[in-house]
C-alpha positions in Angstrom: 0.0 0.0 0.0 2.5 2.1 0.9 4.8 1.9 -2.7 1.5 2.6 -4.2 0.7 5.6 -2.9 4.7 6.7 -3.5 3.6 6.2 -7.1 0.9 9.0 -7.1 3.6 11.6 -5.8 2.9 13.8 -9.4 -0.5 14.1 -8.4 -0.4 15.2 -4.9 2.3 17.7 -5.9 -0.1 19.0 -9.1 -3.1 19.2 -6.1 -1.4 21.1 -3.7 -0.5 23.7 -5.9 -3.8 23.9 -7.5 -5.3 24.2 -3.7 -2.2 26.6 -3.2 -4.0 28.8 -5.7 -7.4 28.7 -4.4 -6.5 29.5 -1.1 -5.2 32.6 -2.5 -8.2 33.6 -4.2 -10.7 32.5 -1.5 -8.6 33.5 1.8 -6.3 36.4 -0.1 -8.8 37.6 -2.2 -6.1 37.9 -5.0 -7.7 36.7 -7.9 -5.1 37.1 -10.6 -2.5 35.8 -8.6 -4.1 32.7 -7.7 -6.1 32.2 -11.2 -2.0 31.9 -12.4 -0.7 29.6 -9.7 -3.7 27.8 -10.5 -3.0 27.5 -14.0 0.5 26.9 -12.8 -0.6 23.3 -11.9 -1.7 22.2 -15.0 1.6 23.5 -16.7 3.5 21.4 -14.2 1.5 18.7 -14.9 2.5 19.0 -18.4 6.0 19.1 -17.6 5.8 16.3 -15.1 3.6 14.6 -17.7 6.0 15.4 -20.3 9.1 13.9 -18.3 7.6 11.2 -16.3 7.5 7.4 -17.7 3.5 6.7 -17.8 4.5 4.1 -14.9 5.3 7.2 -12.5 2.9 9.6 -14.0 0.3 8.0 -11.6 -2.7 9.8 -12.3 -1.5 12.3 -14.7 -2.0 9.8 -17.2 -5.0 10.0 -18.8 -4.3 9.1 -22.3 -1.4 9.2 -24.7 1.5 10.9 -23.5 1.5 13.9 -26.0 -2.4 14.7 -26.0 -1.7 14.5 -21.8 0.7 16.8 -21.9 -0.9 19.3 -24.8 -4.4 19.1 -23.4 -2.6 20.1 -19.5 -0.5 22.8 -21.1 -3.3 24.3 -22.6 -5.4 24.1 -20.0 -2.8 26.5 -18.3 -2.4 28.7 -20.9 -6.3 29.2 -21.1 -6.5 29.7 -17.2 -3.5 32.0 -17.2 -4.7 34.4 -20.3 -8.3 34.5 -18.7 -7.0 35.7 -15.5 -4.6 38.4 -16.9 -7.0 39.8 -19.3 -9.1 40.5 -16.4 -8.4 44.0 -15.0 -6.8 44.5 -12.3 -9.0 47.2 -10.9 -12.7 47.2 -12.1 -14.2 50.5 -12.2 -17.7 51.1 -10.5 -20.4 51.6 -12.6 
């Protein structure tokens, strides 16, 4: 049991940043900020994704090892451009 749950290391790591950047938004109220760590996770999923043998990927692998890593990279990329195209100060009206 234990050696299994070793084996799912990339995806703990990949949650705890993800919850990293919700806690930000919800307890910091920084929304940009933690939108991009948030999309931060899904580009270190790609790069773990990327690196990792399918063996070691654990979780992180879903399907082929290309669309994995180009369907998590642009997941960040979406997430990141949404949350800096939002302004940073929104003017009453």
């Amino acid at each position: 049991m234990s050696g299994r749950r070793l084996r799912e290391w990339p995806f703990v790591v990949v949650i705890v940043v993800a919850l990293a950047g919700l806690v930000v938004v919800a307890l910091l109220d920084r929304f940009r900020r933690g939108s991009v760590i948030f999309a931060g996770a899904f580009g270190l999923a790609a790069a773990l994704r990327l690196v990792l043998p399918a063996r070691s990927a654990g979780l992180l692998a879903i399907r082929g090892r290309s669309f994995d890593v180009v369907a998590y990279a642009g997941l960040g990329v979406a997430i990141a451009l949404l949350a800096l195209s939002i302004p940073a100060e929104v003017p009453d009206g």
